[in-house]
C-alpha positions as CSV (number, residue, x, y, z in Angstrom):
1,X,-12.9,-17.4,-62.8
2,X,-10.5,-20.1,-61.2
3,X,-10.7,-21.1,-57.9
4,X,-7.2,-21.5,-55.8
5,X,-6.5,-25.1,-55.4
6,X,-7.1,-26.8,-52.3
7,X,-4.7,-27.0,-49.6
8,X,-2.7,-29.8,-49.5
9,X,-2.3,-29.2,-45.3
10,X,-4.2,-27.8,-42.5
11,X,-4.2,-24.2,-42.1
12,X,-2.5,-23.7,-38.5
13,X,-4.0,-22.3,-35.9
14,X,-4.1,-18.4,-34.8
15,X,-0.7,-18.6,-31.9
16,X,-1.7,-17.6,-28.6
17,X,-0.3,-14.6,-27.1
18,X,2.8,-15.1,-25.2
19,X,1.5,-13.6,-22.4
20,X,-2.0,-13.3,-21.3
21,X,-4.1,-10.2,-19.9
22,X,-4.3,-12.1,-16.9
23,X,-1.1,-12.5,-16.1
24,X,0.3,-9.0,-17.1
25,X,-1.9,-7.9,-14.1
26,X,-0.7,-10.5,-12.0
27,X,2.8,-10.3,-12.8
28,X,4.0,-6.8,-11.4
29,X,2.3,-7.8,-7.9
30,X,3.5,-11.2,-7.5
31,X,6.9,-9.5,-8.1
32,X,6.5,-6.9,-5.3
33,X,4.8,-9.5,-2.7
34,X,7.7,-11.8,-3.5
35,X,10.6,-9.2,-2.5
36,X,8.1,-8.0,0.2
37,X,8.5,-11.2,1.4
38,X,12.4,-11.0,1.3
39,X,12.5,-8.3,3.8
40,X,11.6,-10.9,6.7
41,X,14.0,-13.4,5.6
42,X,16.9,-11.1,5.4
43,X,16.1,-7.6,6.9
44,X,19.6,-6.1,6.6
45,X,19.0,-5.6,2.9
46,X,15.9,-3.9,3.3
47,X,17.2,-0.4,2.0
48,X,18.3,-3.0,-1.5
49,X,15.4,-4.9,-1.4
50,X,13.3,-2.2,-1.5
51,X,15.0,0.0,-4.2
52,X,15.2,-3.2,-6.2
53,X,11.4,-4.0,-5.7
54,X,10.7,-0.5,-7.1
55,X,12.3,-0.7,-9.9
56,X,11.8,-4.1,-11.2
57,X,7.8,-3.6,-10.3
58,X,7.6,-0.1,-12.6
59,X,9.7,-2.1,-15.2
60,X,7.2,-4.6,-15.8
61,X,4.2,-2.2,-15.3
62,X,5.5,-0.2,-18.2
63,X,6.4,-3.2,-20.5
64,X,2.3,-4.5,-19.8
65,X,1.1,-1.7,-20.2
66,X,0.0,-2.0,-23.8
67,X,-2.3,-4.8,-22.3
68,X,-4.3,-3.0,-19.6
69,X,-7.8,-1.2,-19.8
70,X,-7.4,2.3,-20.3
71,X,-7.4,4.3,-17.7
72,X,-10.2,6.8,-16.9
73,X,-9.3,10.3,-14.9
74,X,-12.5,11.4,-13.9
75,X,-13.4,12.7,-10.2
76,X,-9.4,13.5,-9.6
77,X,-10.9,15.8,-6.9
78,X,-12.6,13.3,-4.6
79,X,-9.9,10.7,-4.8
80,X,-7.4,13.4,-3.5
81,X,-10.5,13.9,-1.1
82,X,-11.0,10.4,0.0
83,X,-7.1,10.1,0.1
84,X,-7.1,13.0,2.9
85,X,-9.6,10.7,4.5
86,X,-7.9,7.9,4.3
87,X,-5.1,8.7,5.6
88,X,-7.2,10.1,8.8
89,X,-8.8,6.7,8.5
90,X,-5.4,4.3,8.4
91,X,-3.7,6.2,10.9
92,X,-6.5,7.1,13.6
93,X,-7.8,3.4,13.3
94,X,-4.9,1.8,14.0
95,X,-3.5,3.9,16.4
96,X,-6.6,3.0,18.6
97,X,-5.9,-0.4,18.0
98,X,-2.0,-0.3,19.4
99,X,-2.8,1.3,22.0
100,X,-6.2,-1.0,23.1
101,X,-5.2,-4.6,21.8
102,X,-2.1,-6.1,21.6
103,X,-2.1,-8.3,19.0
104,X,-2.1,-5.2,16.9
105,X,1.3,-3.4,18.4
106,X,3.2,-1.8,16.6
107,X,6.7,-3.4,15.8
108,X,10.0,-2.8,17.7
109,X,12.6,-3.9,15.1
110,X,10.9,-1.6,12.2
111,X,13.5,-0.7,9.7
112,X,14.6,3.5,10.9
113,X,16.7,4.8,8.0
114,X,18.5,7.2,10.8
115,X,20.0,4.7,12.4
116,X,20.8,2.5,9.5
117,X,22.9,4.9,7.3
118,X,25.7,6.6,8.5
119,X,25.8,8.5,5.3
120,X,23.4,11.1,5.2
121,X,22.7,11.7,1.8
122,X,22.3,7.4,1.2
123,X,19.5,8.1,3.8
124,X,18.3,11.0,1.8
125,X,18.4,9.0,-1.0
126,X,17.1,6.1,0.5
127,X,13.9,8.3,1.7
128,X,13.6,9.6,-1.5
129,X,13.4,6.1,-3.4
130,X,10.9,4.8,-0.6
131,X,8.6,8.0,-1.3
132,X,8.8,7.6,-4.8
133,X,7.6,3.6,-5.0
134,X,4.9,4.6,-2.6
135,X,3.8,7.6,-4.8
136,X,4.5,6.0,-7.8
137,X,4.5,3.0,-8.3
138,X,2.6,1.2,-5.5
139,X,-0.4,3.2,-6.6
140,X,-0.5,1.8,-10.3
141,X,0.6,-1.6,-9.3
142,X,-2.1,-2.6,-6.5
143,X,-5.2,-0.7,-8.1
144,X,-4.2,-2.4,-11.5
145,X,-5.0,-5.8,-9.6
146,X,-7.1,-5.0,-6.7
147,X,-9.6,-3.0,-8.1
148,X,-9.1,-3.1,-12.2
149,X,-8.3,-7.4,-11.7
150,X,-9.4,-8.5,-9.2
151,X,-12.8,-6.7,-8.7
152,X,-13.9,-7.6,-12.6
153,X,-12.6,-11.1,-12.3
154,X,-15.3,-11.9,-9.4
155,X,-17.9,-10.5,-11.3
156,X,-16.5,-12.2,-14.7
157,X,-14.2,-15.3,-14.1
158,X,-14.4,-16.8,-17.7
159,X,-13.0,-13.2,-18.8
160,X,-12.4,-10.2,-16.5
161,X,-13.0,-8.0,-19.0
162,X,-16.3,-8.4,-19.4
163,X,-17.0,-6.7,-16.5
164,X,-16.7,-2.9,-16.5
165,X,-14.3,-0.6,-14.4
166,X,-16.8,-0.2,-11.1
167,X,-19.4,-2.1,-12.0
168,X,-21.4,-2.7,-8.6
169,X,-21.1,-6.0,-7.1
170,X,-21.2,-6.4,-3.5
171,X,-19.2,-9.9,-3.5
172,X,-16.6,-8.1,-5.1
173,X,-16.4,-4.8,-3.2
174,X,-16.0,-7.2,0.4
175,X,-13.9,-10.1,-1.7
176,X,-11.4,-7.4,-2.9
177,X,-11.4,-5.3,0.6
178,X,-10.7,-8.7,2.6
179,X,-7.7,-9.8,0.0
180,X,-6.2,-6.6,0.0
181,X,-5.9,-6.8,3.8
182,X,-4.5,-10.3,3.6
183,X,-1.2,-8.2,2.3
184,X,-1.1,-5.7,5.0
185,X,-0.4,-8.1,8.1
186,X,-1.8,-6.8,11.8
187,X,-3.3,-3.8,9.8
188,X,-5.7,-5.9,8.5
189,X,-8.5,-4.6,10.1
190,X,-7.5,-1.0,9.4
191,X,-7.1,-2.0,5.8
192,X,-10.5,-3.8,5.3
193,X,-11.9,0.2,6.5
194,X,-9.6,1.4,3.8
195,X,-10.5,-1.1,1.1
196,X,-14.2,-0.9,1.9
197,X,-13.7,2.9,1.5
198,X,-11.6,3.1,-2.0
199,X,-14.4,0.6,-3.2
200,X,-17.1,2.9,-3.1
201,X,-15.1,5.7,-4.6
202,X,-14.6,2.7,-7.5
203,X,-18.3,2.4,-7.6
204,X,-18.8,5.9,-7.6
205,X,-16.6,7.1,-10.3
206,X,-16.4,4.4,-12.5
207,X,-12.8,5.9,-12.7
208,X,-9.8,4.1,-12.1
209,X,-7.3,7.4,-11.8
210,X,-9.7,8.3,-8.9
211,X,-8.9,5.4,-7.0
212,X,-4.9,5.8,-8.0
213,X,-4.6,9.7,-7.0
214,X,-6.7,8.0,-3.7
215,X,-3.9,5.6,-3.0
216,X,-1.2,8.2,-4.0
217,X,-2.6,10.8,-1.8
218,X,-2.9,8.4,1.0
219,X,0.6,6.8,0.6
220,X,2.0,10.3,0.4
221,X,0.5,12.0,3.6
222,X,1.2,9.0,5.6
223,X,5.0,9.0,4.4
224,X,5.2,12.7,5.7
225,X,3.9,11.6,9.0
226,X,6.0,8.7,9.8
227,X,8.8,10.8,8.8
228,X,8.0,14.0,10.9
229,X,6.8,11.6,13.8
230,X,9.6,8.5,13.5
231,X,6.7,6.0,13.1
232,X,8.7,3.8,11.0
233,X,6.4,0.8,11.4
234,X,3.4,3.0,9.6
235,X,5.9,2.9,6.7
């Protein structure tokens, strides 16, 4: 039998994906903090800001999807349990806040789509798109890197997935809840209760849909209260 001859040149090396696992997860939420942060620097745009934000952050959540864990949809029930919680939780909380500290007041100039529009089905519309992303998308986006990144990461920093979905750590359940309040400006403290809270469900479950139908629940009630009590800055 012959052997092949030798190669006259070095075999090149396997090419690195294009993009890696850990920046698919970053991606869609630097995306959404980044027009977040647009609202403050020109507020008249909100209503295009936000539409925009939606639908570029879904965009690239569906084109990385392929390179996220899979999804598990176990104990659907007590993360639309913990959601109805939650919601008690986020809203109670910092109600009590407003009203006994003032660094935690509510703002005055927070955006009301009733007064913006003078076209009432662009406000319609407008409400519709807002309830959508916070149903939505906002759901998959922040528990894709919150609690599927971010939580494995501080348990596994040479490769987040290493770690499994809810595996117990308590640097990452008070890591995660303290970062994700970082995003939610003077309802930090509110949303430390609220990230300590989903966390456990994480731990509980092992189930990452549990924690999303959470979130979606939660984002979902409180979008029918600010809209049936005009508490636009809860939004």
């Amino acid at each position: 039998m012959t052997q092949a001859p030798p190669l006259d040149y070095e075999p090149r090396p396997p090419r690195p994906p294009l993009l890696s696992d850990d920046i698919a997860y970053i991606v869609p939420m630097g995306i959404f903090l980044a027009i977040t942060w647009s609202h403050g620097q020109w507020p008249a745009y909100y209503p295009l800001e936000y539409t925009l934000k939606t639908i570029v952050t879904a965009v690239a959540l569906i084109v990385l999807w392929p390179r996220y864990s899979r999804i598990k949809w176990n104990g659907l029930f007590l993360g639309f349990l913990f959601g109805v919680i939650g919601t008690v939780q986020w809203i109670g909380l910092q109600l009590y806040l407003q009203k006994h500290f003032a660094f935690f007041r509510e703002s005055a100039d927070s955006f009301n789509p009733l007064t913006y529009f003078h076209n009432h089905i662009l406000m319609i519309a407008f409400i519709a798109i807002r309830m959508i992303g916070a149903v939505a998308v906002v759901p998959f986006m922040e528990e894709r890197f919150w609690r599927d990144y971010l939580w494995r990461q501080i348990i596994a920093p040479n490769d987040f997935k290493l770690a499994a979905i809810g595996e117990w750590s308590p640097a990452a359940l008070i890591i995660v809840s303290g970062a994700f309040a970082t995003v939610h400006g003077n309802w930090w403290l509110t949303a430390i209760v609220w990230g300590l809270m989903i966390g456990l469900l994480l731990v509980y479950t092992k189930s990452l849909g549990a924690c999303i139908v959470c979130h979606a629940t939660c984002n979902l009630l409180l979008g029918i209260w600010v809209l049936v009590y005009h508490r636009w800055s809860f939004w």
